[in-house]
C-alpha positions as a LaTeX table, in Angstrom:
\begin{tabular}{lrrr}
\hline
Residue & $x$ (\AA) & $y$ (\AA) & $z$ (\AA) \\
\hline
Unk1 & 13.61 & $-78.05$ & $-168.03$ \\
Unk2 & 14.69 & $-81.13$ & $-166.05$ \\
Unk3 & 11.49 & $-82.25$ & $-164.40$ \\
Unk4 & 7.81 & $-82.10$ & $-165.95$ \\
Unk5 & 6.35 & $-81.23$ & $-162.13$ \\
Unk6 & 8.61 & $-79.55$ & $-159.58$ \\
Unk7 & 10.71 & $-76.45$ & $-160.95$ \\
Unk8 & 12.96 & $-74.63$ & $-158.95$ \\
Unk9 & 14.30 & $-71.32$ & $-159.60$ \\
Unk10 & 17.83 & $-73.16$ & $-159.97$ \\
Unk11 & 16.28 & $-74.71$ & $-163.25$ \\
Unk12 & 14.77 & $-71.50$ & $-164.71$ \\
Unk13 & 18.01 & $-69.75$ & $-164.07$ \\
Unk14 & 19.88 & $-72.34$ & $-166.08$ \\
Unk15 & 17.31 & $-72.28$ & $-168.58$ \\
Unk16 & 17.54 & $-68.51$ & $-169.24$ \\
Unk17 & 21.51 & $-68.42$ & $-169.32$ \\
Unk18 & 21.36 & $-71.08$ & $-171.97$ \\
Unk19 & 19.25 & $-68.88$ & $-173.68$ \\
Unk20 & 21.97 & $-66.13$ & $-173.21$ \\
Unk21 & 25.31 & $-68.28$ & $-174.59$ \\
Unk22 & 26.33 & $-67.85$ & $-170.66$ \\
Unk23 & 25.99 & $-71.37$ & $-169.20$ \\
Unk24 & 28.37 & $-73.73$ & $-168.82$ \\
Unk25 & 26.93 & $-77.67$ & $-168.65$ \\
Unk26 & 23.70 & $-78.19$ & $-166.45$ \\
Unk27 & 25.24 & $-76.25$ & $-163.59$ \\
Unk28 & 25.11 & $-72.38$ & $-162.85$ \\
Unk29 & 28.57 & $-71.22$ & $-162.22$ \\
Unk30 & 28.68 & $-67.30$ & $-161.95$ \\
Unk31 & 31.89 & $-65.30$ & $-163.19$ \\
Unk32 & 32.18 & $-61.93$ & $-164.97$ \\
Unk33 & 30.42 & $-63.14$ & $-167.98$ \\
Unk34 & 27.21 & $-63.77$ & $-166.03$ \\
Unk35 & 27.33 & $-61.99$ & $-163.20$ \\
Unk36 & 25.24 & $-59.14$ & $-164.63$ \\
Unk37 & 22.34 & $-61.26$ & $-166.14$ \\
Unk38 & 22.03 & $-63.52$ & $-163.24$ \\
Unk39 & 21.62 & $-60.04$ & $-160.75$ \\
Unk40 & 18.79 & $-58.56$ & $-163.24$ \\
Unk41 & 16.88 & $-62.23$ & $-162.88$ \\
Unk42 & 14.53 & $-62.06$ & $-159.94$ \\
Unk43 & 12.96 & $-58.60$ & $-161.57$ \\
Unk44 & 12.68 & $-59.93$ & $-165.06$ \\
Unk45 & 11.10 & $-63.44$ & $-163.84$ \\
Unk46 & 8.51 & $-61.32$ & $-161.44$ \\
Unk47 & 7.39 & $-59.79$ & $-164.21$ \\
Unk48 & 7.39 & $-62.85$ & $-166.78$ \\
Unk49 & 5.24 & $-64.84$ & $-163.83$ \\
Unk50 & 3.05 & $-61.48$ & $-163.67$ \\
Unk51 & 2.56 & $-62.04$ & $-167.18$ \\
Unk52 & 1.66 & $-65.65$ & $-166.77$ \\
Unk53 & $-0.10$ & $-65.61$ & $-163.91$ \\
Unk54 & $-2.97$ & $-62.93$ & $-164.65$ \\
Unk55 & $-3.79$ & $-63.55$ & $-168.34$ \\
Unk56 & $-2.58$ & $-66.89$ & $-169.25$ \\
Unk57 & $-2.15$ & $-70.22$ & $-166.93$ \\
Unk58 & $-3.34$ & $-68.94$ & $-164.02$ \\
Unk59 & $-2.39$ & $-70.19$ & $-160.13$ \\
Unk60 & $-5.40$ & $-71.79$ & $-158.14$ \\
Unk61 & $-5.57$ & $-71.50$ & $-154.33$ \\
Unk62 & $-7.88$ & $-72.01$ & $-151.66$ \\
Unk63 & $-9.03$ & $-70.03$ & $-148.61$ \\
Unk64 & $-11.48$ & $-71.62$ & $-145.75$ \\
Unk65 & $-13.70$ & $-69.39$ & $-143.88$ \\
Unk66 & $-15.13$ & $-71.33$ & $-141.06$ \\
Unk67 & $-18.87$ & $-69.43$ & $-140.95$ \\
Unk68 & $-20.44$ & $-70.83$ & $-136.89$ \\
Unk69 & $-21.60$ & $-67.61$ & $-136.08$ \\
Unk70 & $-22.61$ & $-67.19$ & $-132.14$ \\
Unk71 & $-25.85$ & $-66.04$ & $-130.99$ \\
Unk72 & $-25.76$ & $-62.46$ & $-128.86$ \\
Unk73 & $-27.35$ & $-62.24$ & $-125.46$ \\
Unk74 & $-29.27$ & $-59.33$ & $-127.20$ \\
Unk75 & $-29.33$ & $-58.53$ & $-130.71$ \\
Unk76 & $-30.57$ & $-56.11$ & $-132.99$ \\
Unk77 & $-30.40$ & $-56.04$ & $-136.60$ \\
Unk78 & $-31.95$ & $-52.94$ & $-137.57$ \\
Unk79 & $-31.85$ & $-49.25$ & $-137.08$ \\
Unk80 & $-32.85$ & $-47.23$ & $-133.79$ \\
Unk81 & $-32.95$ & $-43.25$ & $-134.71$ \\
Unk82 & $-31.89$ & $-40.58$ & $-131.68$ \\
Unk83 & $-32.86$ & $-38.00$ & $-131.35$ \\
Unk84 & $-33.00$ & $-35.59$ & $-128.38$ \\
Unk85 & $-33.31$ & $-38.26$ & $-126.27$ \\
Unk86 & $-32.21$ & $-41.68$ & $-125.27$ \\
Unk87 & $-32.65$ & $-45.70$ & $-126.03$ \\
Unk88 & $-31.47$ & $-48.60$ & $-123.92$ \\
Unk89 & $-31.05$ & $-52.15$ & $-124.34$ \\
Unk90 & $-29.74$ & $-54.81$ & $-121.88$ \\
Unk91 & $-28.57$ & $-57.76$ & $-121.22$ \\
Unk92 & $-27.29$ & $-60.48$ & $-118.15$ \\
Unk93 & $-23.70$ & $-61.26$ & $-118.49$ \\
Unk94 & $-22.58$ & $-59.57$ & $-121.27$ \\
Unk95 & $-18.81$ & $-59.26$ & $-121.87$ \\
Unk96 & $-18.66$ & $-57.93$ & $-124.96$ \\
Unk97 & $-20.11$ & $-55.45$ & $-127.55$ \\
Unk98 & $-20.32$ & $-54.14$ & $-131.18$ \\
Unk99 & $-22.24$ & $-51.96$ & $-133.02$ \\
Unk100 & $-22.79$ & $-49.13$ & $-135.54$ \\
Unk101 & $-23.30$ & $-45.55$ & $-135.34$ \\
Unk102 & $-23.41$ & $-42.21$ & $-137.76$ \\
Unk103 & $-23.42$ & $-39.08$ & $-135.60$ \\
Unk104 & $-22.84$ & $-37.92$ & $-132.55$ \\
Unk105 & $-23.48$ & $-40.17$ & $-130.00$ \\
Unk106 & $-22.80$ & $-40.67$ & $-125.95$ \\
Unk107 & $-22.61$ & $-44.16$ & $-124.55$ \\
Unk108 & $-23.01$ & $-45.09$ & $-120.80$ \\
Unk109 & $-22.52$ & $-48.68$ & $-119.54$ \\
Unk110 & $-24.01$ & $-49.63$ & $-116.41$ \\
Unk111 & $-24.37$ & $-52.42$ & $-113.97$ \\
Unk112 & $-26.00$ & $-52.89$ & $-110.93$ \\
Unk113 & $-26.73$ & $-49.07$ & $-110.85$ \\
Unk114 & $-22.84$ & $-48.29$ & $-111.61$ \\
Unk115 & $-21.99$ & $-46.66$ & $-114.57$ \\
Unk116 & $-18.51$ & $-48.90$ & $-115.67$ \\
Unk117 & $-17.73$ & $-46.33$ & $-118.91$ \\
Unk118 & $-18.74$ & $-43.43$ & $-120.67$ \\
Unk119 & $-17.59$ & $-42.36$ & $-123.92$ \\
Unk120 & $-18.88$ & $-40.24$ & $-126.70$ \\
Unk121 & $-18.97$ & $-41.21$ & $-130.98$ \\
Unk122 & $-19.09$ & $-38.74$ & $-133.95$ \\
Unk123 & $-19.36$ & $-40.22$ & $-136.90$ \\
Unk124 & $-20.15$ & $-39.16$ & $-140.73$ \\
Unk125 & $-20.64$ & $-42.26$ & $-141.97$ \\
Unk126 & $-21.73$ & $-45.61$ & $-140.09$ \\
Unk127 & $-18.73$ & $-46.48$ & $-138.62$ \\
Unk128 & $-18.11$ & $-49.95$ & $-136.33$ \\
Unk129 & $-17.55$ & $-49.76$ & $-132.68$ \\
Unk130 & $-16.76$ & $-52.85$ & $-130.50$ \\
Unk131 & $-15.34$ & $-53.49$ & $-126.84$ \\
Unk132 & $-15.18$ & $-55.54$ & $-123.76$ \\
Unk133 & $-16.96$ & $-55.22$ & $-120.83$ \\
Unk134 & $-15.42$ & $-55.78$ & $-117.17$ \\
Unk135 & $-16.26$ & $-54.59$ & $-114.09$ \\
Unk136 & $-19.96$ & $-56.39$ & $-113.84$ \\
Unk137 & $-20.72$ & $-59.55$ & $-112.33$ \\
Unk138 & $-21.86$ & $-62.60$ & $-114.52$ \\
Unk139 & $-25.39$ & $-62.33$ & $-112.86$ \\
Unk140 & $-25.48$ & $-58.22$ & $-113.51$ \\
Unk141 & $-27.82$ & $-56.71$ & $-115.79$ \\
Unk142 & $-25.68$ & $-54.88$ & $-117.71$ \\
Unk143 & $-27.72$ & $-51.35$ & $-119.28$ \\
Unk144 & $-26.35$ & $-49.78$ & $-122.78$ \\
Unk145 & $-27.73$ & $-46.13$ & $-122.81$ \\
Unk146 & $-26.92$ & $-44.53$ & $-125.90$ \\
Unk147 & $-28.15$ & $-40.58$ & $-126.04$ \\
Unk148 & $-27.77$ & $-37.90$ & $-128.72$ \\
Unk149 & $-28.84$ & $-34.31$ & $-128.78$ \\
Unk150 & $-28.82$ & $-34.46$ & $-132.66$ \\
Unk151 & $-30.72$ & $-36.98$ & $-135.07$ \\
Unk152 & $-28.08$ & $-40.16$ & $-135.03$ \\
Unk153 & $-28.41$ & $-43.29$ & $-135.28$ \\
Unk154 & $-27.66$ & $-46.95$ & $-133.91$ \\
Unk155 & $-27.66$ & $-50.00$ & $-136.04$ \\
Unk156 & $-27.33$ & $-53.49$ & $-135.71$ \\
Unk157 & $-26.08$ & $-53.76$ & $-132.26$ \\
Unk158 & $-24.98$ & $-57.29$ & $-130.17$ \\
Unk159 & $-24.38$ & $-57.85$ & $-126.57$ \\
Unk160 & $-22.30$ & $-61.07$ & $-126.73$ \\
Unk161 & $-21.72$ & $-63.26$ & $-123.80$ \\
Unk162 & $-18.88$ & $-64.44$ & $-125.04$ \\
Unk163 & $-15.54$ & $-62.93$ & $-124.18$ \\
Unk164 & $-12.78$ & $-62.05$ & $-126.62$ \\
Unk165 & $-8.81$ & $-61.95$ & $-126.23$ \\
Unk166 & $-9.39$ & $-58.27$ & $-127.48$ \\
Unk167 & $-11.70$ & $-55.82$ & $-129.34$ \\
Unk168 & $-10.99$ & $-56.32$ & $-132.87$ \\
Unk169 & $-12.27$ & $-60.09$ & $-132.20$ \\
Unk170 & $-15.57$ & $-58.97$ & $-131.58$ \\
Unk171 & $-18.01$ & $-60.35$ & $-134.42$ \\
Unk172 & $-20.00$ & $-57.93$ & $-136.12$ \\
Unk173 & $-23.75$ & $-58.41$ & $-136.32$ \\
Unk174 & $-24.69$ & $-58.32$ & $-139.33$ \\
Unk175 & $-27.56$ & $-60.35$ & $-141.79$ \\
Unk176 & $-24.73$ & $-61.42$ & $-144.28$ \\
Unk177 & $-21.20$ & $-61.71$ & $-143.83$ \\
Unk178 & $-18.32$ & $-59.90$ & $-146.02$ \\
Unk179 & $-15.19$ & $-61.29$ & $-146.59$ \\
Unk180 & $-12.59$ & $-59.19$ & $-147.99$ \\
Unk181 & $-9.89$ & $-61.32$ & $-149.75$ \\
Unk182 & $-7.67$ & $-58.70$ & $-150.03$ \\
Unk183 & $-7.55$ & $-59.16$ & $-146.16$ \\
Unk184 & $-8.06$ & $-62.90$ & $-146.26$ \\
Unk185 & $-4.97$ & $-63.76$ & $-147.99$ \\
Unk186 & $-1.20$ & $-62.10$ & $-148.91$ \\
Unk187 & $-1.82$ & $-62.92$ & $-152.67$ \\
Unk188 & $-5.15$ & $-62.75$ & $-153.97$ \\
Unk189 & $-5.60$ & $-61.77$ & $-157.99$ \\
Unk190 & $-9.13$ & $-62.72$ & $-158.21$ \\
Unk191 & $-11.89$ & $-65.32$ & $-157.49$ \\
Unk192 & $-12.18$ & $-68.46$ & $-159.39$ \\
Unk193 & $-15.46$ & $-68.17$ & $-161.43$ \\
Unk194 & $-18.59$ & $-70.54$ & $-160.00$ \\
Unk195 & $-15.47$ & $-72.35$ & $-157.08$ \\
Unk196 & $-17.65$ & $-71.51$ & $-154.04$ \\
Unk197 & $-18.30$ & $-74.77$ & $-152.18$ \\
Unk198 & $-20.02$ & $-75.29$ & $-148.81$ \\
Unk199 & $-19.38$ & $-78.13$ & $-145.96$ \\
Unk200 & $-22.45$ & $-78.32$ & $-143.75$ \\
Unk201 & $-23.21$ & $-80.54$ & $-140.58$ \\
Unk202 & $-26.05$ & $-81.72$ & $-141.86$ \\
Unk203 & $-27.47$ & $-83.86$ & $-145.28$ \\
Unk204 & $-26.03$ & $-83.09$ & $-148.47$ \\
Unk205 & $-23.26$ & $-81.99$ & $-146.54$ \\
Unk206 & $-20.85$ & $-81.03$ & $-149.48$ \\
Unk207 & $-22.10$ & $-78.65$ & $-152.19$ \\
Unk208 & $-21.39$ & $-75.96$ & $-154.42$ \\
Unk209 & $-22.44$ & $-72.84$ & $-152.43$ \\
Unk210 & $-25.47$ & $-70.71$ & $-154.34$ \\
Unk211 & $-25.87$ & $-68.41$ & $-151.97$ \\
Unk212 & $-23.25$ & $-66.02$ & $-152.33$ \\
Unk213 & $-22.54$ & $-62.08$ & $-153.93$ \\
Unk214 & $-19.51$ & $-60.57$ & $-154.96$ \\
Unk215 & $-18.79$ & $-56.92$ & $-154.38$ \\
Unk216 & $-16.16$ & $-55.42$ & $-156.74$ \\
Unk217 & $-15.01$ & $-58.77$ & $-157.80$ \\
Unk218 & $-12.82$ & $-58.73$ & $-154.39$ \\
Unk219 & $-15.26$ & $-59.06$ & $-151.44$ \\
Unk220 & $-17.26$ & $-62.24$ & $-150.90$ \\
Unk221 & $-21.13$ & $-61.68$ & $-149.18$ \\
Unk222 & $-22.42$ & $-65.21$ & $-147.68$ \\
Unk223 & $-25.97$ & $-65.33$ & $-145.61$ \\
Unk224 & $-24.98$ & $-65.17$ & $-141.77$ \\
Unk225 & $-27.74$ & $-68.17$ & $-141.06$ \\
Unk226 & $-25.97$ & $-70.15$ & $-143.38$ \\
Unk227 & $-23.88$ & $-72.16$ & $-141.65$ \\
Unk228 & $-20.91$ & $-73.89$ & $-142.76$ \\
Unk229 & $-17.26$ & $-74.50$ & $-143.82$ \\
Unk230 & $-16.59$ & $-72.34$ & $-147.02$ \\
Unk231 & $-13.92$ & $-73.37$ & $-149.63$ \\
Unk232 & $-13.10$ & $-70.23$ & $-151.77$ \\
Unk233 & $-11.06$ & $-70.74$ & $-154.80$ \\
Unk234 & $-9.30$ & $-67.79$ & $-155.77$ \\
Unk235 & $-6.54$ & $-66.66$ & $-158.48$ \\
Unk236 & $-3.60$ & $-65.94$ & $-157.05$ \\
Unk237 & $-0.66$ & $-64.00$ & $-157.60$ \\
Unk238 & 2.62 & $-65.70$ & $-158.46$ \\
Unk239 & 5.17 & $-65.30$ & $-154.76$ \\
Unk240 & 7.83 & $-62.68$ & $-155.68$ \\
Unk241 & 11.65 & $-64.01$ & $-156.41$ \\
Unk242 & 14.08 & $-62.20$ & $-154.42$ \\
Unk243 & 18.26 & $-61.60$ & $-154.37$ \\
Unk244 & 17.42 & $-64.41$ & $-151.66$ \\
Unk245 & 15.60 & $-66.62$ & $-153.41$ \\
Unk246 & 17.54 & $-70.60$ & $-153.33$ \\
Unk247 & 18.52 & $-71.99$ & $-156.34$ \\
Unk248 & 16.56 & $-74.93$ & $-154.30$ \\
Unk249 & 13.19 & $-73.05$ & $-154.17$ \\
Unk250 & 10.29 & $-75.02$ & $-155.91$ \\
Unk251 & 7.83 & $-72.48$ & $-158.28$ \\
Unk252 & 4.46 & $-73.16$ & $-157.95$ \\
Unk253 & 3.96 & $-72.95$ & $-161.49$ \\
Unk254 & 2.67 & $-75.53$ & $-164.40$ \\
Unk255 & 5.62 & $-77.50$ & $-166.75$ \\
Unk256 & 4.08 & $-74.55$ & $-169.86$ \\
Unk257 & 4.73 & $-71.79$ & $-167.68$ \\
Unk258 & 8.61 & $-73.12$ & $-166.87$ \\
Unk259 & 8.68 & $-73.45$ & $-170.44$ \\
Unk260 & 8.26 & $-70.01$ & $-171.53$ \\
Unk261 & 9.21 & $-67.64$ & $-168.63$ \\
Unk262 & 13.42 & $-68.32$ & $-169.34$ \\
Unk263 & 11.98 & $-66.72$ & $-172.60$ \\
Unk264 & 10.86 & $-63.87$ & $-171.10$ \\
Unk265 & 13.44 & $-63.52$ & $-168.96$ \\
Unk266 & 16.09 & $-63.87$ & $-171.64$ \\
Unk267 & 14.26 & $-61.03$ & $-173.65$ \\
Unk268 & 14.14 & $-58.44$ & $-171.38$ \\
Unk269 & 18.35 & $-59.02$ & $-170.53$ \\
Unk270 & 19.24 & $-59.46$ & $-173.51$ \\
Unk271 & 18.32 & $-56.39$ & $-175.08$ \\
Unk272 & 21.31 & $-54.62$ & $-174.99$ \\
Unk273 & 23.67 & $-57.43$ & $-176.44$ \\
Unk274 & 21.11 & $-58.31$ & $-179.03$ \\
Unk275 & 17.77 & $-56.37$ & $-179.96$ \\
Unk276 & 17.36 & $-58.96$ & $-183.05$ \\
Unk277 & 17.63 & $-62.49$ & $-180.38$ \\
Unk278 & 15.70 & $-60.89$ & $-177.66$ \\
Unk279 & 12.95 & $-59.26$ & $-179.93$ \\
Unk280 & 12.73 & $-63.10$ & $-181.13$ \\
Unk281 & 12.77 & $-64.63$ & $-177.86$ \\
Unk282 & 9.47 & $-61.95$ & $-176.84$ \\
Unk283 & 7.82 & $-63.01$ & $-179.83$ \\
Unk284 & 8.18 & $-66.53$ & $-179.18$ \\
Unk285 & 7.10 & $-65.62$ & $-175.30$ \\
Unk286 & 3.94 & $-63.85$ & $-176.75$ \\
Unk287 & 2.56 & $-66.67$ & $-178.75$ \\
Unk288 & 3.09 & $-68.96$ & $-176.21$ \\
Unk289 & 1.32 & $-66.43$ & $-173.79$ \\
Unk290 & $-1.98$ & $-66.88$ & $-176.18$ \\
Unk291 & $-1.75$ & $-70.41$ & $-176.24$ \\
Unk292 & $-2.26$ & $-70.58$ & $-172.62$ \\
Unk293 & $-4.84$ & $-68.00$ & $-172.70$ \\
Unk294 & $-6.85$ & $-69.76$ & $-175.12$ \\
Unk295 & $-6.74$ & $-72.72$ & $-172.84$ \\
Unk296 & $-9.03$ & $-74.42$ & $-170.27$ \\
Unk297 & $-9.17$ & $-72.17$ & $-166.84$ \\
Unk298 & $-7.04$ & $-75.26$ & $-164.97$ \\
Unk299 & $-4.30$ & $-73.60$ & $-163.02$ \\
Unk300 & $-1.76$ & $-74.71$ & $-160.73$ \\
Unk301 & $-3.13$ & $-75.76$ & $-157.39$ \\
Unk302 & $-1.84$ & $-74.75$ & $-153.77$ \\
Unk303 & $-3.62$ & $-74.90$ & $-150.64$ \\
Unk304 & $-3.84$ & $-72.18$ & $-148.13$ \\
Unk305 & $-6.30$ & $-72.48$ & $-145.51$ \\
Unk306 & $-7.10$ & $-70.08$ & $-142.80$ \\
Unk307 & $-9.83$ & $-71.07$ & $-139.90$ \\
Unk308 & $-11.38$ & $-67.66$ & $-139.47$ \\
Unk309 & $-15.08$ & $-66.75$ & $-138.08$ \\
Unk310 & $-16.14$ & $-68.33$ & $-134.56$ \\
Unk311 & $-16.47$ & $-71.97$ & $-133.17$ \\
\hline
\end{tabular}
């Protein structure tokens, strides 16, 4: 492998045809002797880095979440039950709204003794429901009149102030926070053990985060009052090699995973010229495989990081 930090796919192709008796010198120069491994190589190196990746060296990442929750004009984190008749709740200048519901529900916003919309909710299960609000001035009381002629109910509602390019903005109001990673990032695998670290505004203002849950092993629970920068390592999965993938291309993958995956590789295409060489080259794929699972949980590190929440 010619360098000890940056491969590129270039290399591991070379690597793998030298493997299979079809390289000629330290360049790749495809004819009809070739042709045929070198078009089976993305698949067999996706799944060699699969390999690699999830059970053996594995690749480190990091997502920010940027947690500056903002403050509603009027909040309620709780439950309101209706039934048979009808709750209110109001606020000046409101713009924008979100809440939750199970049942069967009928909203009516108002301002300044004008209803501005009316729509109706029927939900099984508590489901979310945000919007925007136009139509009121910035001085108008603005009156959310929820009614229901069946036991529903409404549960942690906000009235924000703040106004939003468009609904899906709208923050939830909720006493913690859940951040699906699967959502947060293209390539999650799973979260780094104990890699949670907060950056505050205030004294110490860099620490491991302690207050934290995981659901599932895939969504990450922070306090809402706990304000702060988040750093969230996280195991990723390897990016996918393609037909288009440049000989140029850079892995992010450590030197003992370049070492082994032409191994893999070579197994797996090999087969049909040689059980006896490829069944050797698994086998030496395999114990190499352990030997990186038996070693320290240090991975190769990228950055990826993503400003979400609200400033």
């Amino acid at each position: 492998m010619p360098s000890a930090t940056k491969v590129t796919w270039g290399d591991i192709k070379l690597a793998t045809l030298q493997k299979l008796f079809s390289a000629n010198g330290q360049t790749i120069q495809v004819d009809t002797s070739n042709a045929e491994y070198i078009n089976a190589m993305p698949q067999a190196a996706n799944e060699g880095l699969q390999l690699l990746s999830t059970t053996g060296k594995y690749i480190i990442r990091k997502y920010t979440y940027v947690n500056r929750p903002i403050s509603p004009v009027y909040g309620l984190m709780g439950s309101v039950t209706i039934a048979g008749d009808k709750w209110t709740c109001r606020g000046t200048n409101v713009k924008s709204y979100c809440f939750k519901c199970r049942g069967k529900i009928h909203l009516a916003i108002s301002a300044g003794g004008i209803t501005l919309y009316e729509m109706d909710f029927a939900d099984e299960d508590f489901n979310v429901h945000k919007g925007l609000v136009s139509g009121a001035e910035d001085d108008d009381t603005v009156v959310f009149t929820f009614s229901s002629k069946y036991p529903s109910i409404i549960r942690n509602i906000a009235l924000y102030g703040a106004e939003f390019e468009q609904e899906e903005d709208v923050p939830e109001y909720e006493k913690y926070i859940r951040i699906n990673m699967d959502d947060a990032v293209d390539d999650f695998y799973q979260l780094a053990p104990n890699e949670i670290y907060t950056e505050t505004d205030e004294d110490p203002y860099f620490v491991s985060a302690d207050q934290y849950f995981q659901e599932a092993g895939r969504c990450l629970v922070i306090p809402r009052d706990q304000e702060g920068d988040y750093t969230i390592y996280y195991r990723a999965y390897p990016k996918q090699i393609t037909f288009k993938t440049e000989d140029t291309y850079v892995l992010s993958i450590a030197p003992e995973v370049a070492a082994l995956l032409p191994l893999y590789m070579a197994s797996q295409l090999y087969k049909d010229d040689d059980n006896g060489i490829a069944t050797t080259y698994r086998n030496e794929f395999e114990v190499g495989r352990e030997a990186l699972s038996q070693m320290a949980d240090v991975g190769s590190i990228e950055e990826f990081s993503s400003v979400t929440g609200w400033v």
